[in-house]
C-alpha positions, -999 to 999 in steps of 0.1 A, spaced: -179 232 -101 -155 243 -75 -172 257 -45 -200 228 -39 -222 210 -9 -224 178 -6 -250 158 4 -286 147 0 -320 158 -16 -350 150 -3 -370 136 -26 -403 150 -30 -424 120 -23 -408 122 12 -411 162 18 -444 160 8 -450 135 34 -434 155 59 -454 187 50 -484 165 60 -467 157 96 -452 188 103 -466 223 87 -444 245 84 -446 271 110 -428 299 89 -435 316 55 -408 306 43 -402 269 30 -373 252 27 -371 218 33 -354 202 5 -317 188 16 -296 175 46 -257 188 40 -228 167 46 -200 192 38 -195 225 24 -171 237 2 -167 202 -15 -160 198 -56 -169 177 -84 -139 153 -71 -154 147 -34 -177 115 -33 -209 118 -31 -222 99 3 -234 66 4 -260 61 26 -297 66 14 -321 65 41 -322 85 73 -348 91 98 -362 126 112 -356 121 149 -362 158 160 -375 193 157 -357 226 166 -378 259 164 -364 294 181 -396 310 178 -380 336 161 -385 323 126 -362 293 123 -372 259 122 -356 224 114 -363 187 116 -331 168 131 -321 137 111 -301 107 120 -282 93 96 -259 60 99 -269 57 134 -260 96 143 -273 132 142 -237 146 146 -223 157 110 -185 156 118 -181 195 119 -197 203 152 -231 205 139 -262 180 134 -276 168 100 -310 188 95 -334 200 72 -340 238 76 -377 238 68 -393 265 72 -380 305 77 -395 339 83 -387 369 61 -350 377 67 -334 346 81 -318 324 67 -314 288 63 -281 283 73 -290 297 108 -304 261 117 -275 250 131 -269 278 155 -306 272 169 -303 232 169 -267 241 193 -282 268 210 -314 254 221 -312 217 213 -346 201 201 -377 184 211 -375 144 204 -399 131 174 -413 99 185 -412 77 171 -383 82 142 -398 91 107 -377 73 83 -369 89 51 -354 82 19 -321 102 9 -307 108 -21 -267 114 -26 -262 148 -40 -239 177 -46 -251 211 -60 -236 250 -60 -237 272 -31 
């Protein structure tokens, strides 16, 4: 596997959880990982941390939303962006675009934190 992501599933206990808390405005679900980094291989460790807590929610109205996690005591990735679950999309966009709305238009705090349970991953983009 050369051209990879890593990161971490949500397992299904927890998005099922979260489905109950936050129905997903879109037809679209996707809701099923937080990424670390793109572009990663079978050589790059998987991360270690395995909880994280959903701390926000971003939506542009437009048909993209996203819960904001915290991980390790931040929301900020390392690459400019925030850790998120895309979770749910209209017909067309895509999932990727949940960073540009999270920058673009920040998000609305979740209070309190939801803590979830992570797990280490890395699968092909």
């Amino acid at each position: 596997m050369s051209r990879a992501v890593t990161g971490w599933k949500l397992p299904p206990t927890e998005r099922d959880a979260l489905l109950k808390r936050f129905p997903p405005r879109y037809a679209e679900l996707a809701a099923d990982h937080v990424t670390l980094r793109f572009g990663t291989d079978d050589a790059t460790p998987l991360p270690a941390a395995r909880c994280g807590e959903i701390v926000g929610r971003a939506d542009d109205g437009e048909g993209v939303e996203a819960l904001v996690v915290r991980i390790a005591g931040t929301t900020e990735r390392g690459d400019g962006s925030h850790y998120h679950i895309s979770w749910s999309l209209e017909g067309g966009r895509r999932a990727k675009e949940s960073n540009d709305v999270i920058a673009a238009r920040g998000w609305s705090a979740v209070v309190p934190p939801i803590a979830i349970a992570l797990e280490p991953a890395r699968w092909a983009i």
